[in-house]
N, C-alpha and C positions, 0 to 999 in steps of 0.2 A: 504493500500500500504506500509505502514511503516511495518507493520508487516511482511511482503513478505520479502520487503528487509531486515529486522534483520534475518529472515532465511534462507537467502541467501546467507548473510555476514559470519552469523555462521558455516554453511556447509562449505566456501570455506576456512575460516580461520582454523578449525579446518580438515578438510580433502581436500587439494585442488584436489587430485586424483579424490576421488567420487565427485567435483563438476564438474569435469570435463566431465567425465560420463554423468554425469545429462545431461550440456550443449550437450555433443555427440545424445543423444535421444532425444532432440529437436530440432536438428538440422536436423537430420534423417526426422523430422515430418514436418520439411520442407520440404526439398527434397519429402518426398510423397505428399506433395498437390501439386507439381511443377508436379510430375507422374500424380496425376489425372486429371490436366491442360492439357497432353501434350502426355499421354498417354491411348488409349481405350482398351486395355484388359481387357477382362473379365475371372472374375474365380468365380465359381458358386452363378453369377446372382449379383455381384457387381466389382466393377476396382479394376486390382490387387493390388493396393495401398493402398485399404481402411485398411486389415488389419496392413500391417506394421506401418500404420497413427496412427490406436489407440495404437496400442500395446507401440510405444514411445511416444507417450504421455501421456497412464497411467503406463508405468515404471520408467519414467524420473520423474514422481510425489514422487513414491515409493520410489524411490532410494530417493531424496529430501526429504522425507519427514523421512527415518529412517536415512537418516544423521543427520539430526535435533536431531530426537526423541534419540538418541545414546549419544548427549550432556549431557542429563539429568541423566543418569546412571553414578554411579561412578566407570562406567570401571575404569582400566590404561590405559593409552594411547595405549601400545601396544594391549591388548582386542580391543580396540576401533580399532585401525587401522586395524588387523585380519576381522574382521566382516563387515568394512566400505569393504576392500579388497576383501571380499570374495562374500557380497550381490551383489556391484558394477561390478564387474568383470563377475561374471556369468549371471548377466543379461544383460550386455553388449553382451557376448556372445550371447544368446538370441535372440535379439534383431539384432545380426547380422543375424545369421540362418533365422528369417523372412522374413527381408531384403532381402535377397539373396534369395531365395525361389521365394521371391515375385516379383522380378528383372527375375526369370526365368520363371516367368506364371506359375509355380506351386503351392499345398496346401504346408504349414509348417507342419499345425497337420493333422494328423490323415492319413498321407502318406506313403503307403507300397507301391508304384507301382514301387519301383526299391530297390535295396540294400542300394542306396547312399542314399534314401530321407529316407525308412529306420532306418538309423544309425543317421543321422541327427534327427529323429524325436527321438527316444531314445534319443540322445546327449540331447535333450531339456527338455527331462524328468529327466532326471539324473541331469540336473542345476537347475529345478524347485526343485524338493527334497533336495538339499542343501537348498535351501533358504525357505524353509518348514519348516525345522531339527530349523534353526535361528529362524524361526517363533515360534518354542517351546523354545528356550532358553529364547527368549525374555517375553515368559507368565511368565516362571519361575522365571526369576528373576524379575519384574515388581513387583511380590506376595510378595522376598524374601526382597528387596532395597528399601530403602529410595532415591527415586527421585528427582531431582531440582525443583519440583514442586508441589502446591497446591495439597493438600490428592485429590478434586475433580477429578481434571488432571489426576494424578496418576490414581485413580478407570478407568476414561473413557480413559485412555492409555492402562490398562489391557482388559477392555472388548469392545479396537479397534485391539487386538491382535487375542484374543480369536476370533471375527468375523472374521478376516484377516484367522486363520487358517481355520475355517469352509469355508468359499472362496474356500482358496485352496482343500479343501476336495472335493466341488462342482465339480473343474478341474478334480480330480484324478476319478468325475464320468464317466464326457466327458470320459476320455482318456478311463476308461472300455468301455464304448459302440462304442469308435472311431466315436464318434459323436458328437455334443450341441442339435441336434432337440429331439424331443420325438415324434415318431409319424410319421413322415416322412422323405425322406431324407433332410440332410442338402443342402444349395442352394436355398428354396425357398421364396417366396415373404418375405419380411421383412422391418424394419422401416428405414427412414433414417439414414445415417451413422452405426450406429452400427448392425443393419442389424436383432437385433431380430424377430425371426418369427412372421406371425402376423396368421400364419394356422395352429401352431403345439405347441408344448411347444418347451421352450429353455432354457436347463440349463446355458446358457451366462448370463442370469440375474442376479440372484440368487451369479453367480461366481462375476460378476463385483460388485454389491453392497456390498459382502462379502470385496472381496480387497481392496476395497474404505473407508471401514470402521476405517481404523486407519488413517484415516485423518477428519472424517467425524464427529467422535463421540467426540474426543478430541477438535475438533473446535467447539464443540456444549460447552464444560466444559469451553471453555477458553471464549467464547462468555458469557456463565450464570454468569462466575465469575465478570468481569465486568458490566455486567448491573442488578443481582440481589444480593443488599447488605444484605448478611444474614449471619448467621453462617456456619461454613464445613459441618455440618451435614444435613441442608436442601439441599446443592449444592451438596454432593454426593449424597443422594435419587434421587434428580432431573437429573443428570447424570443418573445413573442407570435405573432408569424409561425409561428417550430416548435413553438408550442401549438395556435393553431389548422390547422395542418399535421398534427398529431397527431391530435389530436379529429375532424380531417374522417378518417383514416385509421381510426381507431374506427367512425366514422358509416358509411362505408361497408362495413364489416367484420358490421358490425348489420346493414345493411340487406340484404345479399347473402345473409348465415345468411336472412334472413328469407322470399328469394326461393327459399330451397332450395336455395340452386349453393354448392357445396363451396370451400373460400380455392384450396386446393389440389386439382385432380380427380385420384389414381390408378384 
């Protein structure tokens, strides 16, 4: 809990805008469980709430978490601001667009059934590709910079990027096929809350574990650094190992959506 709250403190001291943001998409994620309290619409075979539910709650992490991670770089403050400005803001947008979408019983993605949803749905493709493009500056300098942080870190911050972008590479599958199922259409039977199919493949897997990963892999470095007293050199192997353990976990997560056979078959 101490650790939460130091990155929380951090974020809002050093960018109060993007912590604001952050607060804005969990506030949103409130607002959606009150929707699916109080609201029964359905939009293909779950309430229209579920997705704008997740979607701020794992952007609201995002944004949190490359606020954080943006401390460790020796940007200038104005880089730092630029970027903090640029991820926050556009996924705000984002995050509105579902919102609203969702608020009007329609899909966000994968919607041509008018001009408006449309350009809206480009509009969202055009903010995710910004925050893509960051996605690459961020490997490159990770490679080029001395970090605030333990070499371990450092390594498992690079290949929590490198996964981050392959994530988003998995999206830019979806958006080719204007789908997540493999196999059938989207819509049908799936797990609780996040809805993965449990009768076809789903490239939402694969995408979400990918995203998740620059939070996932650096908490694994920051956990080994404290409980295993050794040298850098064994903690980055060790890092490394439960990145590329991870990535090959991703890899076959893609590949299997791809083959059509569900993670989980009900």
């Amino acid at each position: 809990m101490s650790d939460l709250n130091k990155v929380l403190n951090t974020v809002k001291s050093s960018s109060p805008i993007l912590f604001g943001i952050v607060m804005i998409h969990f506030f949103l994620a409130f607002i959606c469980i009150g929707g699916l309290l109080i609201d029964d619409r359905m939009l293909m075979g779950v309430n229209v709430w579920v997705k704008p539910l997740k979607f701020s709650i794992s952007g609201g992490i995002y944004i949190l978490t490359l606020g954080y991670l943006i401390t460790l770089y020796p940007f200038s403050k104005r880089k730092k601001n630029v970027i903090n400005n640029m991820v926050s803001w556009t996924l705000l947008i984002e995050i509105g667009i579902i919102f609203y979408q969702a608020a009007r019983g329609v899909k966000s993605h994968y919607n041509q059934s008018s001009l408006f949803d449309g350009l809206l749905f480009a509009a969202m493709g055009i903010l995710i590709a910004i925050n893509v493009l960051i996605m690459v500056l961020f490997i490159i300098e990770t490679i080029r910079l001395q970090l605030g942080a333990t070499k371990s870190v450092q390594v498992a911050i690079l290949i929590g990027w490198v996964v981050v972008l392959f994530g988003s590479w998995v999206g830019g599958q979806m958006i080719g096929q204007m789908s997540h199922n493999v196999g059938v259409v989207d819509g049908g039977p799936g797990l609780p809350l996040v809805n993965w199919s449990t009768i076809a493949g789903d490239l939402r897997i694969a995408h979400f574990f990918g995203l998740h990963g620059i939070q996932i892999i650096p908490l694994f470095a920051l956990w080994l650094s404290r409980k295993w007293n050794t040298v850098h050199r064994n903690q980055i192997v060790a890092v490394i190992i439960f990145g590329l353990f991870y990535a090959g976990w991703i890899g076959f997560t893609f590949y299997q959506a791809k083959q059509g056979i569900p993670l989980i078959k009900m």
